[in-house]
N, C-alpha and C positions, 0 to 999 in steps of 0.2 A: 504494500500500500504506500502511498505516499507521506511522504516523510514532513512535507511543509507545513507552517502553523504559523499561528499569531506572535507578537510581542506587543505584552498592552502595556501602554505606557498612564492610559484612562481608561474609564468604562462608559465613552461617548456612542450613543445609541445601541444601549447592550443586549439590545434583542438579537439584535443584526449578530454581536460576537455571542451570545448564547446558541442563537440558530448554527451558526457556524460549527462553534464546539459540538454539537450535539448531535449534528446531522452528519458530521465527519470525522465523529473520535479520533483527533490527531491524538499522535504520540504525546507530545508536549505541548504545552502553553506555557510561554514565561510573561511573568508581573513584572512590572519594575515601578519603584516610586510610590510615593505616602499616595495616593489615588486610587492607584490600580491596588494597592496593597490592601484591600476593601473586605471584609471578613463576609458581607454578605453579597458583594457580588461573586468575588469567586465559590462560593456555598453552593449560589443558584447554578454556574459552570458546573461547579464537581459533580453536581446533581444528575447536569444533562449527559457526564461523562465520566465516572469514576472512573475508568481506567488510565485515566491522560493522567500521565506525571503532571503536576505546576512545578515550576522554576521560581523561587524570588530573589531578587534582588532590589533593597532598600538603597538610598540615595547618600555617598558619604560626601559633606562638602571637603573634607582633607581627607586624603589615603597619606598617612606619614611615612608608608615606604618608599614615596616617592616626590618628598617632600627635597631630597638630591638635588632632583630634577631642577630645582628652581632656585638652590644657595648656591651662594659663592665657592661654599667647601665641600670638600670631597667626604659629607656626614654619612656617605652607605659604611663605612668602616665603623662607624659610632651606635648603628643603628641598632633596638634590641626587639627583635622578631618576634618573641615571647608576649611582653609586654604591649607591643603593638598588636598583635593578634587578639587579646585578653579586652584591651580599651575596643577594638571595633565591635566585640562577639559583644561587649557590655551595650553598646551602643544598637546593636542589633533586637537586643534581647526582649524587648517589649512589643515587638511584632513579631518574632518567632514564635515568642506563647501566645497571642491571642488569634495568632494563624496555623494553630496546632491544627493537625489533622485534614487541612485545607491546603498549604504549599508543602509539596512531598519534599524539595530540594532547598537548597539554599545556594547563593553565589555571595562571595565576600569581595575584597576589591573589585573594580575594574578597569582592562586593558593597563595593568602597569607596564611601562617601558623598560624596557630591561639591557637592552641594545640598538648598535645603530649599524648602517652595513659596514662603518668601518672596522679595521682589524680589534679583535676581542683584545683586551686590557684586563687587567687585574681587576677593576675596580667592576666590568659586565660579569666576572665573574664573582665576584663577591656579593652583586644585586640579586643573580640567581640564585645563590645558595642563602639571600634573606630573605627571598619568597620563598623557597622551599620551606625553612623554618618557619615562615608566618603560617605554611599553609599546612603544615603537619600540624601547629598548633589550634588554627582558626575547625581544622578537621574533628581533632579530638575531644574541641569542647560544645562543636555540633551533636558529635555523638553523645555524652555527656548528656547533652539535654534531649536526646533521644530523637535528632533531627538527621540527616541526609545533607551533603557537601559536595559540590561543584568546583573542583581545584579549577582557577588561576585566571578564567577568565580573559583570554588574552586578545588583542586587537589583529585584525589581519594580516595574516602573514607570519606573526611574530610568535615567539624569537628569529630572529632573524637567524642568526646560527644554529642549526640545528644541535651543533654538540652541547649548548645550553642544556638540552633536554638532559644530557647526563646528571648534572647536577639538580635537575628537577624532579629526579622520581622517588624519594623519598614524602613529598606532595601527593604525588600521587597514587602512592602507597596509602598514604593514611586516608586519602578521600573515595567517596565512591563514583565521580563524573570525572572525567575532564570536561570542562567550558570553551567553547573557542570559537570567536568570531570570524567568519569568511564574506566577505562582498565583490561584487563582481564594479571593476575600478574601469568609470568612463575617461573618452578626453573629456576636455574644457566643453566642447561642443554636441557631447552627447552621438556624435558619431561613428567613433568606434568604442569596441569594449574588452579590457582584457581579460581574463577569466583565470588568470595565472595562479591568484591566491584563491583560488578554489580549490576545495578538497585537496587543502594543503595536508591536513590531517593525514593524510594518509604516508606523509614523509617523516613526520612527526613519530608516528604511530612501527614504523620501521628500527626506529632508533630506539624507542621503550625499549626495557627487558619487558620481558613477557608477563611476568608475576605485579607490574605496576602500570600495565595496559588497562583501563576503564572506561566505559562505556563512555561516546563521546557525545555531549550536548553541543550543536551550535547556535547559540541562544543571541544571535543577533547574522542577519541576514539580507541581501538586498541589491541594493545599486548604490553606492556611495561616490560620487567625487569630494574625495580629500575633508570628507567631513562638512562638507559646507552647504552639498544641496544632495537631493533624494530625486528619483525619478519623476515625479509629478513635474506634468508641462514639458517634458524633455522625451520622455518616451510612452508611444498610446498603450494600451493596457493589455491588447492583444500580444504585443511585442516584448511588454515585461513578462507575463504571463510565460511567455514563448520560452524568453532567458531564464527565469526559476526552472521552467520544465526539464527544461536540459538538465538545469541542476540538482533539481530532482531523481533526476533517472542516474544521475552518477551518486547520489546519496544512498538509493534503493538497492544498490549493489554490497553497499557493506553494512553488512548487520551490526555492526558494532556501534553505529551512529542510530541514536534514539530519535533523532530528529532535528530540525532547525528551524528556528522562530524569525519571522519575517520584520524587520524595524519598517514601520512601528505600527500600529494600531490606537486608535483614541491620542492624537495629537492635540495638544492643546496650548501646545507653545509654539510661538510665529519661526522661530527660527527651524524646526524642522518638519515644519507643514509642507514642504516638498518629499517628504517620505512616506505621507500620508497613505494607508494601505484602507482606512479606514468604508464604507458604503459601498459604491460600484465594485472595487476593486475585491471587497472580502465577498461579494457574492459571485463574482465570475474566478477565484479561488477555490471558494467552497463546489460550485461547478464542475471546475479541472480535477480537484482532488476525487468526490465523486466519480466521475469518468476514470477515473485511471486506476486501472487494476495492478495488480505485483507484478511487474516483468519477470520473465522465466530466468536465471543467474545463469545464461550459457557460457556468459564469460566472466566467472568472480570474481573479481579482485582479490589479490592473494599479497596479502603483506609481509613481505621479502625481509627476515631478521636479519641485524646488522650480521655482516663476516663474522664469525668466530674469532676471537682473540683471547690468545692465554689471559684467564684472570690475575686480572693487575693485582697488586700488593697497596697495602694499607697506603692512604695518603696524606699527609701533614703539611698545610700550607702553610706561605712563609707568613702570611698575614696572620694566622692562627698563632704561631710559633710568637709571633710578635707579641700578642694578646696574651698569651699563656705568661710569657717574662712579665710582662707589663700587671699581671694578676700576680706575681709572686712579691714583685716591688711592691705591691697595695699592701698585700698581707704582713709585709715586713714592718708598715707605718704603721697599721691599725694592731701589731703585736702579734701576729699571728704565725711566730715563727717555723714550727711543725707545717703549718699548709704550705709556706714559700718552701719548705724543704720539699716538702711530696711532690710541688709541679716543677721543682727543676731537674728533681730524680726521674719521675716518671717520663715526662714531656719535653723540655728544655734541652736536657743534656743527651737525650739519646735522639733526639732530630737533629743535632749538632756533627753526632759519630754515624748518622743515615744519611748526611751530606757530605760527608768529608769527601769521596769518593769525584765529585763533582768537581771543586776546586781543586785536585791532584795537579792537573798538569798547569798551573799558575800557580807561581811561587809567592808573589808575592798575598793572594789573595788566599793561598793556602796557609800561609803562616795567619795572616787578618784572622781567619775563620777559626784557627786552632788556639791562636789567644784568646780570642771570645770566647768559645767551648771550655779552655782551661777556665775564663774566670768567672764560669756560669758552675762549674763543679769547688771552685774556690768558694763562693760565696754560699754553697751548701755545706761546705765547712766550717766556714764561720758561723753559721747560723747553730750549729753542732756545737759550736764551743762560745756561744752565746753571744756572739758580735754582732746582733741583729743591726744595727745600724749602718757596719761598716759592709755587711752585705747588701744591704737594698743601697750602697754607694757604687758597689761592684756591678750590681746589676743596671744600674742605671745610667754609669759613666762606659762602661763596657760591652752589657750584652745589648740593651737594648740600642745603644748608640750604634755598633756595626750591623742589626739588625735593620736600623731604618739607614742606612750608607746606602749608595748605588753599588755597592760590590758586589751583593747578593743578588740583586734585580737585573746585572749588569750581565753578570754571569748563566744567568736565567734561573737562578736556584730559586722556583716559587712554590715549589714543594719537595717534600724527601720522600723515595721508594726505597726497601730494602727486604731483600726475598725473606730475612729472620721473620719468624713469627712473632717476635718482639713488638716490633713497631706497628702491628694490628692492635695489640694492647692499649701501647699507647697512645695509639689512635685512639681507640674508646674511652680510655679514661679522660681524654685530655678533651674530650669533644663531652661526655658527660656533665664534666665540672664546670662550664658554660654553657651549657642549656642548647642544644641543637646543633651543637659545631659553629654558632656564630659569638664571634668573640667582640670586647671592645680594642679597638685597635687605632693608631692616627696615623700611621705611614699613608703618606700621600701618593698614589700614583698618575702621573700626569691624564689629566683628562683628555679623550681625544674630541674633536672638533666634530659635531653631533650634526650631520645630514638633514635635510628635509627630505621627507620621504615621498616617493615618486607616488603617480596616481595607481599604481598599479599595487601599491601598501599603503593603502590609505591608514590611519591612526582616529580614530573620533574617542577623545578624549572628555568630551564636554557632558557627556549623559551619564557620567560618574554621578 
C-alpha cells in the first residue's frame, strides 16, 4: 500500500484530514506544534484509524546542541548531552502525559546540523558523538515514561558524511525509529527537479551494523527550494501528485520504511503557505492513495552491508584523553586525590603507552610525548605520597599543556588503537566516569569555513 501521509502542523478543516485518515489508514501521521498537539482532535483521528502510528513533535524555541552553531567559540567541546537531553525531555513532558495513549512516537530535536560538505574536522566529529549521547539519553527517558522515540531527526540529505553514521548508532541502539527528512530540491524557477536526496536512506541504512538498523520514519516530505517556498503556484497538483508517486513507488519497495508525512497540512502561518497540502490537494491524495495497490517487489531493494572489516580495537580520543586529564586536575582542587589517581592509572597513562607507537619515527615529538607520559605517571606519585598540589601543577603545566600543543593534532594522533585487550577496558571505564563518552574538554580545533548548501540539500531549519 502506499506509504504517503499527512504532516499536520493545525487541524484547519478537520473533516477533510479525519476523512482522509480514515478512508486510507496510512501508516503514519505526524503532529507537530502546540495546535496540532490537540488531545481531542487526534482522539477523533485515532478513532477513524487505530492502527496508524502518530508521530509528535513539540516546538523547541533553542535546541542547545546547536547553540555552536551560532557562538563565536568552539562550545560543542563544552557541551553536556546528558543534561541537555534531561532539560528538553522536562520541557517535553507535559504533553507527552496528556497525549498518552494518542501519539504512539515521539521526535526530540530537529534537523540538527552536524556537518558541512567540507573535509570532517574534529570538532563534526565531536557534534556527532553529542547527539549520539543526547539521543541514547532523550531514548531512555522516553522509555522510562513508557513512551516510543524517533532518533535524530535529520534534514535532507544529512549527515552529509556518511561515516558520521559510525558514530551514530549507539542512538540508534537505544531508540526505536530513525526520523529522516527527504525533499525532492527545485531550481529557483520550478523547472527542473533533483531527486538526489531521495531515499537517501537507503545509503545510510548500508553503513548501520545490522543490530542498530530501525524502522525508518520520514516524517517531513515534499518539494522544498532551500527552505523558503513549497510547491503551491509553482507546480499544478496533477504534476506534484505525479512526483510523490514516483516517490512513493521507491518507498513501497522497502519495508523497513513505515512511511512519510507530507509538509505540511493545516498551514496557518504566511511564511509557509506555499507548502500548503491542505483541501484540493488532501482529497486528490486521499484519491491516489486509494487507487494504488502494493506493487508486486520483483525487484527488492537489497541493502548491501558495509565490506567486512576486521573488528577495530577499542578507541580513545584525543579530545576525551584531554577531558579525562582535565577531570583529574578538578579532582586534585576539590581534594579528591584517590579519583585523580584512578583516571591517570586507568585512562591517562595507558593512552599515552597506546600512542607511543605513532610518534616513533619523530624524535623530537617522540621525546614531547614520553615526557608528558612520564609526568602524567609522576604526578600519580605524588598524589601516592601526598603532594596533591604539586601534582595537579604537573598535570597542568605538563600533560594537559602538550595535550592541547599542535604536536598531537599535527601528527594526527586523534585517537589511540592497541590490539591489548587492555585498552577496551579503559575504554569503558574512562567513557563511564563521564557519562556517554562525552567529556568536558577546551582544545580548540580550527573551525572550517561552513558552505551554503546547494538546492539539491536543502536545510529548513525554521519549523524547529
Amino acid at each position: 500500500m502506499s506509504k504517503l501521509s499527512l504532516h499536520i502542523s493545525d487541524w484547519l478543516d478537520p473533516d477533510i484530514a479525519y476523512d482522509f485518515i480514515g478512508d486510507t489508514r496510512p501508516p503514519v501521521v505526524k503532529v507537530f506544534g502546540n495546535v496540532a498537539l490537540n488531545d481531542t482532535k487526534i482522539a477523533v483521528a485515532k478513532q477513524r484509524s487505530p492502527t496508524t502510528t502518530f508521530v509528535g513533535r513539540m516546538y523547541f524555541e533553542h535546541q542547545e546542541i546547536e547553540r555552536d552553531e551560532l557562538a563565536p567559540r568552539d562550545s560543542v567541546f563544552n557541551y553536556n548531552a546528558v543534561a541537555d537531553a534531561r532539560n528538553a525531555f522536562n520541557q517535553m513532558r507535559e504533553i507527552v502525559d496528556k497525549l498518552r495513549g494518542l501519539v504512539d512516537v515521539w521526535e526530540g530535536y530537529n534537523e540538527i546540523p552536524i556537518d558541512t560538505p567540507e573535509p570532517l574536522t574534529e570538532r563534526e566529529f565531536q557534534k556527532a558523538r553529542n547527539y549520539n549521547a543526547f539521543t541514547v539519553e532523550m531514548a531512555r527517558l522516553m522509555h522510562d515514561a513508557g513512551m516510543k522515540y524517533a532518533a535524530y531527526s535529520f534534514s535532507t540529505g544529512n549527515p552529509v558524511h556518511v561515516e558520521l553514521w559510525d558514530l551514530l548508532v549507539d542512538g540508534l541502539r537505544a531508540s526505536d525509529y530513525l526520523a529522516l527528512h527527504e525533499y525532492i530540491a527545485p531550481n529557483q524557477a520550478f523547472t527542473e527537479f533533483n531527486t538526489t536526496m531521495c531515499n537517501k536512506y537507503r545509503e545510510a541504512y548500508a553503513r548501520i551494523p545490522a543490530d542498530a538498523r530501525k524502522p525508518i520514519l520520514i516524517t517531513e516530505c515534499g518539494v522544498d527550494y532551500n527552505g523558503e517556498r513549497g510547491f503551491k503556484d509553482r507546480v499544478p497538483l496533477p504534476e506534484y501528485l505525479r512526483m510523490l508517486g514516483d516517490y512513493d513507488r521507491e518507498l513501497m519497495r522497502d519495508s523497513y520504511v513505515v512511511g512519510a508525512t507530507i509538509f505540511c497540512y493545516g498551514i496557518d502561518n504566511k511564511r509557509w503557505q506555499t507548502y500548503d497540502i491542505g483541501g484540493p490537494f488532501t482529497r486528490v491524495l486521499r484519491e491516489y492513495i486509494l487507487a494504488t495497490p502494493t506493487p508486486p517487489l520483483e525487484t527488492p531493494v537489497i541493502v548491501e552491508p558495509p565490506p567486512t572489516r576486521p573488528a577495530e580495537p577499542a578507541l580513545l580520543r584525543l579530545v576525551e584523553v584531554f577531558g579525562l586529564a582535565k577531570q583529574a586536575r578538578d579532582k586534585l582542587e576539590q581534594g579528591d586525590g584517590e579519583g585523580a589517581r584512578a583516571i591517570l592509572k586507568d585512562s591517562v597513562v595507558p593512552w599515552f603507552y597506546a600512542t607511543a607507537a605513532q610518534h616513533s619515527p619523530d624524535l623530537p615529538n617522540a621525546h614531547a610525548h614520553t615526557t608528558a607520559r612520564w609526568f602524567g605517571e609522576e604526578a600519580s606519585r605524588r598524589i601516592e605520597a601526598g603532594k596533591n598540589q604539586e601534582a595537579r601543577d604537573l598535570i597542568d603545566s605538563e600533560v594537559l599543556t602538550w595535550l592541547q600543543s599542535p604536536g598531537p593534532r599535527a601528527l594526527g594522533i586523534l585517537s589511540a588503537t592497541a590490539p591489548a585487550r587492555k585498552l577496551k577496558a579503559v575504554v569503558k571505564k574512562a567513557r563511564a566516569k563521564t557519562g556517554l563518552g562525552v567529556l568536558s574538554a577546551s582544545a580548540k580545533p580550527k573551525r572550517s569555513a561552513a558552505k551554503k548548501k546547494t538546492a539539491a540539500k536543502p536545510k529548513r531549519r525554521s519549523t524547529k
